[in-house]
Backbone as a ProteinNet text record, in pm:
[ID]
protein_1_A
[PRIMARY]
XXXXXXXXXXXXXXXXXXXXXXXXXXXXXXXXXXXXXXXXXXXXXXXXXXXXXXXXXXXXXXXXXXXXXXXXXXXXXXXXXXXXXXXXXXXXXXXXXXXXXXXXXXXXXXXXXXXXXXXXXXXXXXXXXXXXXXXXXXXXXXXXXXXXXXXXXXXXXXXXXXXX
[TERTIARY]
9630.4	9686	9684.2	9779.3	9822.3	9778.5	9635.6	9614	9605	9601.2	9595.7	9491.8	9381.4	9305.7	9281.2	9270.8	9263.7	9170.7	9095.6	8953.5	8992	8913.7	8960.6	8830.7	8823.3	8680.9	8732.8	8617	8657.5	8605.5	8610.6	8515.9	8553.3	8404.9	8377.1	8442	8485	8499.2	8362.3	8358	8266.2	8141.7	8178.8	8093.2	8144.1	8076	8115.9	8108.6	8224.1	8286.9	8193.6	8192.2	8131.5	8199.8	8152.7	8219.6	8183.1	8291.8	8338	8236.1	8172.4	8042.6	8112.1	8237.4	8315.9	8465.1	8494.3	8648.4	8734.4	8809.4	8959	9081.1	9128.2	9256.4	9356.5	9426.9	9575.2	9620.7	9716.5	9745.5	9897.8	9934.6	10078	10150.3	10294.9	10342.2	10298.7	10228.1	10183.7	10113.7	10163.8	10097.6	10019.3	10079.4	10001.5	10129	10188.6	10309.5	10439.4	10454.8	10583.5	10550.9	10622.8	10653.5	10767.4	10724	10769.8	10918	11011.4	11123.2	11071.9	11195.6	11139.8	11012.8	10946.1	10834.8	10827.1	10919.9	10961.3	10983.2	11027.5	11064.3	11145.6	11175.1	11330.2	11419.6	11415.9	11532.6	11613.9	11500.3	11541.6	11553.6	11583.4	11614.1	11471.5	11424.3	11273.9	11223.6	11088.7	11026.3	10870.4	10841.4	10697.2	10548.6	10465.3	10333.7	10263.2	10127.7	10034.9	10034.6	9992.7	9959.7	9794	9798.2	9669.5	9615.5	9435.3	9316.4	9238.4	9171	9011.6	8905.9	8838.9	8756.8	8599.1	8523.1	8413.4	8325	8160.8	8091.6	8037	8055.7	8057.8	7920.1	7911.2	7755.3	7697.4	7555.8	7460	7487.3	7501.9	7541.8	7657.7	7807.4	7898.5	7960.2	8024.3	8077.6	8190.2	8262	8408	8476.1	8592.3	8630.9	8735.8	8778.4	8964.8	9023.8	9128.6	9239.5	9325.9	9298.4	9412	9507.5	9667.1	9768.3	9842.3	9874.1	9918.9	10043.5	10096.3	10245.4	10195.8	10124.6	10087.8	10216.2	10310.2	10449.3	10464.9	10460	10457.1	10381.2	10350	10249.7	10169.8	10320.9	10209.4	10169.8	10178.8	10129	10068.6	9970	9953	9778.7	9744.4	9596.4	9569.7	9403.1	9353.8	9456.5	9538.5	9605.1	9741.5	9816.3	9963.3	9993.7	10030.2	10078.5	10030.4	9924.5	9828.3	9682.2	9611.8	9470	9435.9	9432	9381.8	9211.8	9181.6	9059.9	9048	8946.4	8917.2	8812	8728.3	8623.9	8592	8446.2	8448.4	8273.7	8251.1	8051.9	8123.2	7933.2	7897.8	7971.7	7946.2	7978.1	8125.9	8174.9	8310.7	8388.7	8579.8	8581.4	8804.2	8823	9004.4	9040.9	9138.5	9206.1	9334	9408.8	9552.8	9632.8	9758.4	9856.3	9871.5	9950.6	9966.7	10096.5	10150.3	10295.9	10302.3	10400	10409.8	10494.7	10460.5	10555.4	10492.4	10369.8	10326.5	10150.9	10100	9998.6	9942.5	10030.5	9962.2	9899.2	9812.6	9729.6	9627.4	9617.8	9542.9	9384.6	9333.7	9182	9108.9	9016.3	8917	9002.5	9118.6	9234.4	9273.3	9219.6	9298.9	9396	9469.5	9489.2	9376.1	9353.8	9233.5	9311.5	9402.9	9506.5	9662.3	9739.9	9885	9926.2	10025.4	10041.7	10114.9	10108.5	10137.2	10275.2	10408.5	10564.5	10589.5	10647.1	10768.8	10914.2	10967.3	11125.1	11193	11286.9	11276.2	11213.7	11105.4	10984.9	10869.4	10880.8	10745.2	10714.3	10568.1	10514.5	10425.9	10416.9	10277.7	10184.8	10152.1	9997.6	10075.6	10086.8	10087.4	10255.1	10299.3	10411	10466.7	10524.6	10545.6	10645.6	10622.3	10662.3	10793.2	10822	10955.7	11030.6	11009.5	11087.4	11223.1	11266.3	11429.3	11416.2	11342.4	11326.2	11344.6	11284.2	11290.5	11154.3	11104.6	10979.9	10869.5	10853.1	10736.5	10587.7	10492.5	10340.5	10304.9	10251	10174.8	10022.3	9943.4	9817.7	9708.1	9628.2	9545.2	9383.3	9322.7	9164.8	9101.3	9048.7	8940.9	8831.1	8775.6	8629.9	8560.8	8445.6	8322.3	8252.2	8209.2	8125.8	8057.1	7873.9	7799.4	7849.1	7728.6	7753.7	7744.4	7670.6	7691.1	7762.4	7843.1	7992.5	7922	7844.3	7786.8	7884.2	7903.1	8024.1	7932.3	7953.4	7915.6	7956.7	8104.4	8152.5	8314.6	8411.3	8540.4	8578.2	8720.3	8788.9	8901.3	9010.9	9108.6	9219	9286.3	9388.2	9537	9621.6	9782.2	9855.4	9917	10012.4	10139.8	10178.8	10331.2	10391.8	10487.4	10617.9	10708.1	10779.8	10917.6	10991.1
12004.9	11964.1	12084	12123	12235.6	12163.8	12207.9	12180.6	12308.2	12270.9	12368.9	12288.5	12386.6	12356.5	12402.8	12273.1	12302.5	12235.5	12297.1	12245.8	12279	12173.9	12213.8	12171.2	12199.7	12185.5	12031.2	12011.1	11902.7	11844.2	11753.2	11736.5	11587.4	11549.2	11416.2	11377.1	11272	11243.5	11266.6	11396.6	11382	11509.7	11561.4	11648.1	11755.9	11868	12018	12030.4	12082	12130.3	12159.2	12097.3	12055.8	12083.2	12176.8	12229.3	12085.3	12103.4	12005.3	11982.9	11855.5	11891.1	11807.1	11823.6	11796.3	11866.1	11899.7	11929.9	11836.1	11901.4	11806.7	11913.3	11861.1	11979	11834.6	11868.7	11789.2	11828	11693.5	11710.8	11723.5	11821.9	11795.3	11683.6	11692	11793.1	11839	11777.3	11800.1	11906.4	12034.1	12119.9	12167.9	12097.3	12114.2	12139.4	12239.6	12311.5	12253.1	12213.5	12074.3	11964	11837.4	11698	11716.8	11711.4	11678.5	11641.7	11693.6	11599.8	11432.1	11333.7	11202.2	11185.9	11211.3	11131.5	11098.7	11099.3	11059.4	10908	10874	10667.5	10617.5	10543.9	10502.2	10492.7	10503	10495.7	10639.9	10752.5	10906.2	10911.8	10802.4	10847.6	10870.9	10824.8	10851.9	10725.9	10756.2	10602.3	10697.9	10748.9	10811.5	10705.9	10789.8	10777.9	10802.4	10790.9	10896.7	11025.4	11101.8	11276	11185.4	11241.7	11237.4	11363.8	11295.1	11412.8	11389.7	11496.1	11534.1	11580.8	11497.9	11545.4	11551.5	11675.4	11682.2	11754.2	11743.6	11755.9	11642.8	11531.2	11394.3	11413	11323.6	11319.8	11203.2	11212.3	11096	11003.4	10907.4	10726.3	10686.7	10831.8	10754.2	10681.1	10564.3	10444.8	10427.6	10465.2	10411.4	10551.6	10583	10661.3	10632.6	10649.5	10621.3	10724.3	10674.2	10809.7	10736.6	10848.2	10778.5	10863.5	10860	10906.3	10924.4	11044	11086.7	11146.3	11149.3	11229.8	11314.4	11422.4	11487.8	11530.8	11510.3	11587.1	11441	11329.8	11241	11153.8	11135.1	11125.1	10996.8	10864.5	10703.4	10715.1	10832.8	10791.3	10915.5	10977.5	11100.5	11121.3	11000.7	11000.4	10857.6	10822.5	10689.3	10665.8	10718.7	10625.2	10555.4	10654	10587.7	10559.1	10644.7	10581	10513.9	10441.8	10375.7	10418.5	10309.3	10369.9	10309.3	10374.4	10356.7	10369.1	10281.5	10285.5	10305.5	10345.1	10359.7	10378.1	10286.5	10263.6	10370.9	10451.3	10555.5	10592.1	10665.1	10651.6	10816.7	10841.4	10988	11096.2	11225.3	11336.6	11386	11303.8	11386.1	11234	11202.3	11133.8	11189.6	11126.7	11084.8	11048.5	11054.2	10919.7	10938.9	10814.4	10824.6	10789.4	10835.2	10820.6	10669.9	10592.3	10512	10469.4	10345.4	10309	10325.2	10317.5	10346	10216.5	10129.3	10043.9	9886.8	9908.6	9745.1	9791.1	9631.1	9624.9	9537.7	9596.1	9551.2	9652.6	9709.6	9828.4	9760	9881	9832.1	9791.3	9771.3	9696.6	9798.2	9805.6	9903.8	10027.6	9970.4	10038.8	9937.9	9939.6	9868.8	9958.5	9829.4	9872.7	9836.8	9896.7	9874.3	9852.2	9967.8	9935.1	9966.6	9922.5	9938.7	10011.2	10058.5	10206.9	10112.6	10122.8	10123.9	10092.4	10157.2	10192	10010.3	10031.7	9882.2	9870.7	9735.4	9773.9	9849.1	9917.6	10001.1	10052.2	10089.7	10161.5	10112.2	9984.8	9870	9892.1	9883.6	9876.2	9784.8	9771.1	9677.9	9754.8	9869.1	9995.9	10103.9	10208.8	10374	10380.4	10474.9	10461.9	10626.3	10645.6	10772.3	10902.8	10990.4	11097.4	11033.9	10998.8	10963.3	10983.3	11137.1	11198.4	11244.3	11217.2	11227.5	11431.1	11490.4	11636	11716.2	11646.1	11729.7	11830.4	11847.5	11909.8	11888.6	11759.7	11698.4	11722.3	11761.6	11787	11664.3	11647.4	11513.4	11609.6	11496.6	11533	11380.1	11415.2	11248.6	11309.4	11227.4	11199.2	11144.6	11203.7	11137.7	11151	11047	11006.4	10919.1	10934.8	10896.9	10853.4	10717	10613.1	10574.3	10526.2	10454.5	10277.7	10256.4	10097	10015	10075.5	10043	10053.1	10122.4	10191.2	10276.4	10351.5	10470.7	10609.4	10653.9	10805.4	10878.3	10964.6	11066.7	11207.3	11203.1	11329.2	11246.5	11352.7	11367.4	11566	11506	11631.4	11594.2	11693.4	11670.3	11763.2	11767	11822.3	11783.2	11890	11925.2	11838.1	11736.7	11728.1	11794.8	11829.9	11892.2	11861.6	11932.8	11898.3	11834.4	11758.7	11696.2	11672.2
12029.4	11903.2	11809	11763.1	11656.2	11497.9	11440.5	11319	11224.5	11095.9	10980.7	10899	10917.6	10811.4	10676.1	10602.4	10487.2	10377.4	10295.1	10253.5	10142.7	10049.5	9889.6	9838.8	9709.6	9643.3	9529	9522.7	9474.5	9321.5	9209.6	9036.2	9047.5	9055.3	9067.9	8867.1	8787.4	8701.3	8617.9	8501	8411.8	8465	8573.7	8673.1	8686.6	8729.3	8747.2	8896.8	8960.8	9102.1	9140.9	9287.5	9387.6	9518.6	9647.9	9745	9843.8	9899.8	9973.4	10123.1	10151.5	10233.9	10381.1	10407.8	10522.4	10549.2	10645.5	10749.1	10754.8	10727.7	10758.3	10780.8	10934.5	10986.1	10972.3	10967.3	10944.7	11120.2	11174.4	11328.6	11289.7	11415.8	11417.8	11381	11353.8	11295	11160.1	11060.7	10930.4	10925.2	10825.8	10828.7	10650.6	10616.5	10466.8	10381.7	10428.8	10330.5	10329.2	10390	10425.5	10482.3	10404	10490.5	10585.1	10703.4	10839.6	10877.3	10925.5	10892.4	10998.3	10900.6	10921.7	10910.7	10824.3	10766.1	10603.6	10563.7	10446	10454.3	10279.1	10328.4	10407.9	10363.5	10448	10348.3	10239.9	10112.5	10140.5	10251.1	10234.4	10363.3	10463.4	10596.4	10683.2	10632.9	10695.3	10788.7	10870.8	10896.8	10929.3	10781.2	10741.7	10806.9	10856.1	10877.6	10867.2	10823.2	10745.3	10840.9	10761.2	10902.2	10996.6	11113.1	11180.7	11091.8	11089.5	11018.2	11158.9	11153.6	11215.3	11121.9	11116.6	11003.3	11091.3	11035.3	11090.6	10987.3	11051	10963.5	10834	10861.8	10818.5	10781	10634.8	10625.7	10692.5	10783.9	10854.4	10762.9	10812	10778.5	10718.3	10770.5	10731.2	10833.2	10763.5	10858.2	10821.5	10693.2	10668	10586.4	10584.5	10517.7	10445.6	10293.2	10214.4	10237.8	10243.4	10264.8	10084	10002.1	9887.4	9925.8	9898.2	9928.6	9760.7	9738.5	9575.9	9584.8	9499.2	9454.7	9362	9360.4	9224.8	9127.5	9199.3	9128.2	8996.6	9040.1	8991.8	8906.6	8768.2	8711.4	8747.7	8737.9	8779.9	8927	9009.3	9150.8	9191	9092.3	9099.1	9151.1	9101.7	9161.1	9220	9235.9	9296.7	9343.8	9481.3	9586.8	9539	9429.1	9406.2	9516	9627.1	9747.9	9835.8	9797.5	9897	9891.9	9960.8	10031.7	10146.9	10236.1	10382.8	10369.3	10464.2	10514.6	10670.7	10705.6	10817.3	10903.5	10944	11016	11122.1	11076.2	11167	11202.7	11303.3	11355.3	11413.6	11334.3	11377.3	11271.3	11341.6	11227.6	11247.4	11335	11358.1	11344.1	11309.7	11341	11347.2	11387	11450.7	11325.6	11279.1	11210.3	11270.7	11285.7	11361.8	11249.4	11327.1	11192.7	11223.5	11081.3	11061.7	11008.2	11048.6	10989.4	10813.4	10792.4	10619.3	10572.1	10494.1	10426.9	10500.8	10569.3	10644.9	10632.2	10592.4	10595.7	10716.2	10827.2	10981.6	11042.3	11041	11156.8	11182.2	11312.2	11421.9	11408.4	11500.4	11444.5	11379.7	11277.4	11235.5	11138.3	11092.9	10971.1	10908.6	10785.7	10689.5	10549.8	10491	10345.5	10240.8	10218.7	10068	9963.6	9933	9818.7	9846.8	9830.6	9846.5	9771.9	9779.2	9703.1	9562	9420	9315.2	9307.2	9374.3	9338.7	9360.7	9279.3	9255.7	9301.6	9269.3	9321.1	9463.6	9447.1	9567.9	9638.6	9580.9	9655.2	9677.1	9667.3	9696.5	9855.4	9812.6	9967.3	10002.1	10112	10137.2	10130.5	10197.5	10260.5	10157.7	10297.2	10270.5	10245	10107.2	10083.7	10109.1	10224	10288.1	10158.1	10187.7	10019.8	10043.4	9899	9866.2	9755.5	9734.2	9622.5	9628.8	9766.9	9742.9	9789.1	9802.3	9838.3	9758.1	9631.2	9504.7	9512	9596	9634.7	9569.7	9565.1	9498.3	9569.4	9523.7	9608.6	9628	9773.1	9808	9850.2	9839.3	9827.9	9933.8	9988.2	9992.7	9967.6	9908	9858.7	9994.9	10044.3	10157.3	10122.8	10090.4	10085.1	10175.8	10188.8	10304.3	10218.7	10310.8	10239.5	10340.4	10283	10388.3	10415.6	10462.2	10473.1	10318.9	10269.3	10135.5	10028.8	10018.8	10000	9886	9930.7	9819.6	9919.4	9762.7	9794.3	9865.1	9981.5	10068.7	10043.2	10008.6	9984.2	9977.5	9914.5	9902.9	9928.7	9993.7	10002.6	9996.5	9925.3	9878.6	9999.2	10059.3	10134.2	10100.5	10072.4	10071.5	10173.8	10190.9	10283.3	10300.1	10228.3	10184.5	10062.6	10059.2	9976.3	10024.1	9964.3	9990.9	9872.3
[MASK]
++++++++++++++++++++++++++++++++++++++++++++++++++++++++++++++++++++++++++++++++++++++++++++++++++++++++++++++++++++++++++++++++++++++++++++++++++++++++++++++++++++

């Protein structure tokens, strides 16, 4: 699998930057610097899925991780998961995440939606709402955070998906 890793530092609300205490490579085709062709919506010809992550270096007792999904180009869907938030049930210090359909809140066992992405109207979704700026080269971004069983924060890291 051809990944690009990419690690970003991260400021909890009200807190001073904090280096990021986990990995995350993005899987083919997603490489950080561009959205993929066809992985955009379907309003843009697309039938988008989240990127596969590998994330490693997990802190001891995480069990679940969010994926929020952002349009930073975009202000109402620019943070907390405009385009969604995935969850994803995961054991040990390393873990998969697979990509996922965009626009249905049916995945597979041990993936849920936590939150549906925000957009209305045309761009309503059920889950993850795949970049759908029309290729005005809008920055997408997702928040992955690690949580125990108790849903106390572990760490966040912030990674680039592309532009579109």
């Amino acid at each position: 699998m051809h990944i690009s890793k990419i690690i970003a530092a991260f400021t909890l609300a009200g807190s001073a930057a904090l280096a990021a205490d986990f990995d995350i490579s993005l899987g083919t085709p997603w490489d950080g610097i561009d959205v993929p062709d066809g992985q955009q919506c379907a309003l843009f010809d697309g039938n988008g899925s989240t990127p596969p992550m590998e994330l490693s270096n997990l802190s001891d007792g995480t069990v679940l991780v969010h994926v929020e999904f952002n349009d930073l180009s975009y202000q109402p869907l620019s943070e907390n998961g405009g385009h969604g938030t995935i969850g994803f049930d995961v054991s040990g210090a390393s873990a998969a995440l697979p990509s996922v359909p965009g626009l249905t809140n049916e995945l597979p066992a041990g993936i849920q939606v936590v939150r549906a992405a925000r957009s209305g109207g045309q761009y309503a979704s059920d889950g993850y709402l795949p970049p759908c700026s029309g290729g005005r080269g809008n920055s997408y971004s997702a928040d992955v955070i690690a949580f125990d069983a108790d849903m106390n924060r572990l760490g966040m890291v912030t990674v680039a998906i592309g532009r579109y």
